[in-house]
N, C-alpha and C positions, 0 to 999 in steps of 0.2 A: 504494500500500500504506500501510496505517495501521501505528502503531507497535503494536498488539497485535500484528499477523501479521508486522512481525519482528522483533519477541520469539521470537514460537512459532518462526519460521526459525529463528533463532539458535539458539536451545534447542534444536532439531532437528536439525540441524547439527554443534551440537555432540557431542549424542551421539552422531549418527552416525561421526564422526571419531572417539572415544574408542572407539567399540565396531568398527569395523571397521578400524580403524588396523593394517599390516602389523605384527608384530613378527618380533623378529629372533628365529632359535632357535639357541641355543646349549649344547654339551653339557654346561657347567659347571651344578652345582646350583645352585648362588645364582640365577642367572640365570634355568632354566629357576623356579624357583619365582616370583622376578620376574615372569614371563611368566602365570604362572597366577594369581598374586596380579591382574595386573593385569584379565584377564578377568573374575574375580570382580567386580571393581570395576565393570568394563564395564556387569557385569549388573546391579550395584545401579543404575547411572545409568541405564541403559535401565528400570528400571521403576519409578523414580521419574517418570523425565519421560514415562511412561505412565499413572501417576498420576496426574499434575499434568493430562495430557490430558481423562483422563477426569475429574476434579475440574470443569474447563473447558469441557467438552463439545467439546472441540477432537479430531476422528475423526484427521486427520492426525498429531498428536502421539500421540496413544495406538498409533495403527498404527505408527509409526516406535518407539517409545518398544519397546514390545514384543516385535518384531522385533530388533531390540538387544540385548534383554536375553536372547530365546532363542538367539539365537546366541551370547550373550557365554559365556551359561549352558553348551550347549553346549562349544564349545573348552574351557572349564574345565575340564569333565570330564574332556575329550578329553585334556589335560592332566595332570589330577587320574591316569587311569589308566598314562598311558603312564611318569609319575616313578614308579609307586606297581612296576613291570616292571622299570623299569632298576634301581631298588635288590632288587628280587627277585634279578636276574638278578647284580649286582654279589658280594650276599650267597652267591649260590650259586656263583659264582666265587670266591669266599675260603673254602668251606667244604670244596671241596675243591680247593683249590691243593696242590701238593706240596708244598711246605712245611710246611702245616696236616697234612696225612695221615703225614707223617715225624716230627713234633713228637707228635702222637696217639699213631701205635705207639711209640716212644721214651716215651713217658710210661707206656702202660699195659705196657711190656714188664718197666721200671725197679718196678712197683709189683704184680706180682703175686702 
């Protein structure tokens, strides 16, 4: 092997790793946005070094490169929708909490 093709390996490689690297999921927000932040990123690196592929004429880096980034793309979503539910479901858990609904009548009872 010549030192262009492992270049491209390494670059290949690498994104592969970033873009398919397990994470962890955890219920705290920081984190899961962590986790979606990170995808995003996956997705930028997967298509730049599909860029770079196709810049190169290099078919393997663009295939890998691509592949990366719709998946990264993907989970992000995947990601994207499921925090965008729990804070639905969080907010609709606080809006009628009994406390909220006891605080409510108490309010409009005092102000009629």
């Amino acid at each position: 092997m010549n030192t262009r093709n492992l270049t491209l390996l390494g670059v290949a490689l690498t994104v592969a790793a970033a873009a398919f690297a397990p994470m962890a999921v955890h219920a705290d927000d920081s984190s899961r946005q962590k986790n979606k932040n990170q995808w995003r990123n996956g997705a930028i690196l997967g298509g730049a070094a599909a860029l770079y592929g196709l810049h190169n004429h290099d078919t393997t880096t663009t295939i890998l490169g691509a592949g990366a980034a719709a998946y990264s793309a993907s989970r992000y979503e995947k990601d994207r929708h499921s925090q965008s539910q729990a804070q639905a479901a969080r907010d609709n858990r606080a809006r009628y909490h009994r406390s909220y609904r006891t605080r409510s009548r108490r309010y409009h009872h005092n102000y009629r």
